[in-house]
C-alpha positions as a Markdown table, in Angstrom:
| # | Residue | x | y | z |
|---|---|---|---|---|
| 1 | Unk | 0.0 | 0.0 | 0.0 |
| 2 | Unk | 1.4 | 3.4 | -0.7 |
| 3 | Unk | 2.7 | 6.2 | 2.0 |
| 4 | Unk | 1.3 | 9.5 | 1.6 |
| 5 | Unk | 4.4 | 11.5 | 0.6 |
| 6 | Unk | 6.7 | 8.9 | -0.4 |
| 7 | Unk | 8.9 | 9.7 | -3.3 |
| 8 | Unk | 9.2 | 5.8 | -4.1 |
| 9 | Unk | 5.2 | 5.1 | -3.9 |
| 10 | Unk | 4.6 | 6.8 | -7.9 |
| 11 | Unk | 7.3 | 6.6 | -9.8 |
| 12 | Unk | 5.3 | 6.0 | -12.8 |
| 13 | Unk | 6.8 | 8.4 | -14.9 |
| 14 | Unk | 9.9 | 7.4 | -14.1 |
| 15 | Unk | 10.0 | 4.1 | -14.4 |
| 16 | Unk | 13.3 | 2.7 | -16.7 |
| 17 | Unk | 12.0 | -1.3 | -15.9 |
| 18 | Unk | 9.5 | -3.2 | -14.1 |
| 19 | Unk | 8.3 | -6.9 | -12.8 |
| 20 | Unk | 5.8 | -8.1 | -11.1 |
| 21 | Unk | 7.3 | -7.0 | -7.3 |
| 22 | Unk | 9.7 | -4.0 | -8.4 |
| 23 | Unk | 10.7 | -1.5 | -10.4 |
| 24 | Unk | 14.0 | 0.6 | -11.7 |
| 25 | Unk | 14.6 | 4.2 | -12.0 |
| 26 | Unk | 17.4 | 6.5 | -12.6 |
| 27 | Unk | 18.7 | 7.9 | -9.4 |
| 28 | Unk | 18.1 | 11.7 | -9.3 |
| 29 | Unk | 21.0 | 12.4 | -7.5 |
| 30 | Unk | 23.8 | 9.5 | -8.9 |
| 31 | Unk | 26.7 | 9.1 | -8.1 |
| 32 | Unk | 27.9 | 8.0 | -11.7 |
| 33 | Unk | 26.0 | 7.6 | -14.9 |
| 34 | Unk | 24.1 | 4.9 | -14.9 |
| 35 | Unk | 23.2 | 5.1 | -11.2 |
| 36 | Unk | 20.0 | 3.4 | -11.2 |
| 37 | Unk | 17.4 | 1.8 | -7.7 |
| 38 | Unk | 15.5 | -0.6 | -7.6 |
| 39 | Unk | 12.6 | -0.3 | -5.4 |
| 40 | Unk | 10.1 | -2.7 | -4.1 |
| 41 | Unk | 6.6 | -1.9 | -5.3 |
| 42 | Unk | 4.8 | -2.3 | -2.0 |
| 43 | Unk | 6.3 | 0.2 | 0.4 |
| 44 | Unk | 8.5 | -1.4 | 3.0 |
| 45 | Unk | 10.7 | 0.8 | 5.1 |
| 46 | Unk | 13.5 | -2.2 | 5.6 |
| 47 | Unk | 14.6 | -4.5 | 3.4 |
| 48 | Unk | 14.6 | -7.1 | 5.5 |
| 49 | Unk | 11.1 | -6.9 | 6.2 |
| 50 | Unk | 10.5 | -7.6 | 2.5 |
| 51 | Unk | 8.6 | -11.2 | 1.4 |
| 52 | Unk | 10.6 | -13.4 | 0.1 |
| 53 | Unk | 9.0 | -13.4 | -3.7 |
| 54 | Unk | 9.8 | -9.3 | -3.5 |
| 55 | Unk | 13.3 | -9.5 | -2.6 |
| 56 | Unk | 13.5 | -12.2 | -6.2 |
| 57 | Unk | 12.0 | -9.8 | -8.1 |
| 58 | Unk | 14.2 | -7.0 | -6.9 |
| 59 | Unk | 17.3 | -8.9 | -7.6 |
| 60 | Unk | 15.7 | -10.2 | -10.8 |
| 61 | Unk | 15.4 | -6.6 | -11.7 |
| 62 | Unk | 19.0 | -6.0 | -10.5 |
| 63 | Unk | 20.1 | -8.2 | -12.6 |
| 64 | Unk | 18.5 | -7.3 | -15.5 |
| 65 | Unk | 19.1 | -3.6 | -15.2 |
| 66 | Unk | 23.3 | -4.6 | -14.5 |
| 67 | Unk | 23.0 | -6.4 | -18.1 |
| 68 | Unk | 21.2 | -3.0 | -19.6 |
| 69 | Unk | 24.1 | -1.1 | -18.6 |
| 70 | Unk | 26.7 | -2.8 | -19.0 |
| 71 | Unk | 25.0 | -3.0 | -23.2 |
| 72 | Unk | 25.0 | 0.4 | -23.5 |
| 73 | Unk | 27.6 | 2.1 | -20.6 |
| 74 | Unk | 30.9 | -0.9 | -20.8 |
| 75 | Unk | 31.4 | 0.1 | -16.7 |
| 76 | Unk | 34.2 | -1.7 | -15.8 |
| 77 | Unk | 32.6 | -2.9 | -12.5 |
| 78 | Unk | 29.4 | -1.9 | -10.0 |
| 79 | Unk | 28.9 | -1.3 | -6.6 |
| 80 | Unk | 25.2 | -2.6 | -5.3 |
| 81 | Unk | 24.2 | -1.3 | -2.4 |
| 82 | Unk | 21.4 | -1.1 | 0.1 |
| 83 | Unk | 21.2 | 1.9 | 2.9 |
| 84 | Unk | 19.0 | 0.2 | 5.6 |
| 85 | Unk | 17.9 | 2.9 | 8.8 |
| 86 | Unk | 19.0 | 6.2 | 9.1 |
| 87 | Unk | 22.3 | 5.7 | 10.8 |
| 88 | Unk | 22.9 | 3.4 | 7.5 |
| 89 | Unk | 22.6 | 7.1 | 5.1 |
| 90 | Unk | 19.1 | 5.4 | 4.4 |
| 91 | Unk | 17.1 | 8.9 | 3.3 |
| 92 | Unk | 13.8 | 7.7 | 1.8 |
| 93 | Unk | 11.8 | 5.1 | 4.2 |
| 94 | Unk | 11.3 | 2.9 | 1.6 |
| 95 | Unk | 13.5 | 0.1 | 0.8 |
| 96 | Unk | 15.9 | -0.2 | -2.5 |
| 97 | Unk | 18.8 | -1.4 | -4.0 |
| 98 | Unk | 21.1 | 1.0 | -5.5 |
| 99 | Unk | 23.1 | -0.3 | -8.8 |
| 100 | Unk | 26.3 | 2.2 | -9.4 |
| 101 | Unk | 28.2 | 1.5 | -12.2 |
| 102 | Unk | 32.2 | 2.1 | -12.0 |
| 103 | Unk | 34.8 | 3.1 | -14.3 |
| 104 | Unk | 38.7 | 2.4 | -14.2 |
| 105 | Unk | 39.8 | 6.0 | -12.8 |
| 106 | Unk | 36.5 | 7.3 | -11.5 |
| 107 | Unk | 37.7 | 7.2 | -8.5 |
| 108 | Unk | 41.8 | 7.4 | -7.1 |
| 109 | Unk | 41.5 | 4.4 | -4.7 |
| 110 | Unk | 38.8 | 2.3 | -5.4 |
| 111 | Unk | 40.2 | -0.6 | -3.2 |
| 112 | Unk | 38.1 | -2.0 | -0.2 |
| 113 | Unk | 35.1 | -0.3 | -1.9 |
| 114 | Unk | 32.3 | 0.2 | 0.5 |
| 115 | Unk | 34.6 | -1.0 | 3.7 |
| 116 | Unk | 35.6 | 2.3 | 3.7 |
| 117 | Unk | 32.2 | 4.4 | 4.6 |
| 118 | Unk | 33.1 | 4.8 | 7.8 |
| 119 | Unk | 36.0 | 6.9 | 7.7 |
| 120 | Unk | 37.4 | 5.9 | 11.5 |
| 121 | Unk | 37.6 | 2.0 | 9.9 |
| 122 | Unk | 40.0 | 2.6 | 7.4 |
């Protein structure tokens, strides 16, 4: 059931691919071309409070949407992602999956890759 006021509950004019339990959109704000989420159709604050057929379809759609780019952007590699809670950099309470597509020398240290989020880990 939609939220009132939830960017991710109508996305229908935004919609890049969809299945039965998900859809894909461009990120509004990427981080590299290509930056695309895949969001859960019924909102669901936490991914892991997803159903099991709904997290499928999401990585289905993952999947599919990693082959899409990788046809028509050659990244090099991807970084998938999922911000869970607040304290996680999660900023819209409804679950998704972000697919980031990398480039050789997009970035000057790319090694660890997410491990280093939290800058006092390093």
């Amino acid at each position: 059931m939609p939220e009132v006021d939830c960017p991710f509950c109508d996305l229908a004019d935004r919609i890049v691919s969809e299945n039965a339990w998900s859809v894909s959109v461009r990120d509004l704000e990427p981080a590299a071309d290509g930056h695309t989420l895949v969001i859960p159709k019924r909102h669901c604050a936490s991914f892991f409070d997803l159903e099991p057929d709904e997290v499928q379809a999401c990585f289905s759609l993952l999947q599919r949407e990693r082959n899409a780019l990788q046809g028509t952007l050659e990244p090099d590699g991807f970084n998938v992602g999922i911000n869970d809670g607040v304290s996680a950099g999660q900023r819209v309470p409804h679950a998704h999956v972000h697919l980031i597509p990398r480039f050789l020398g997009d970035h000057p240290d790319t090694r660890g890759g997410i491990r280093h989020v939290i800058p006092t880990r390093r």
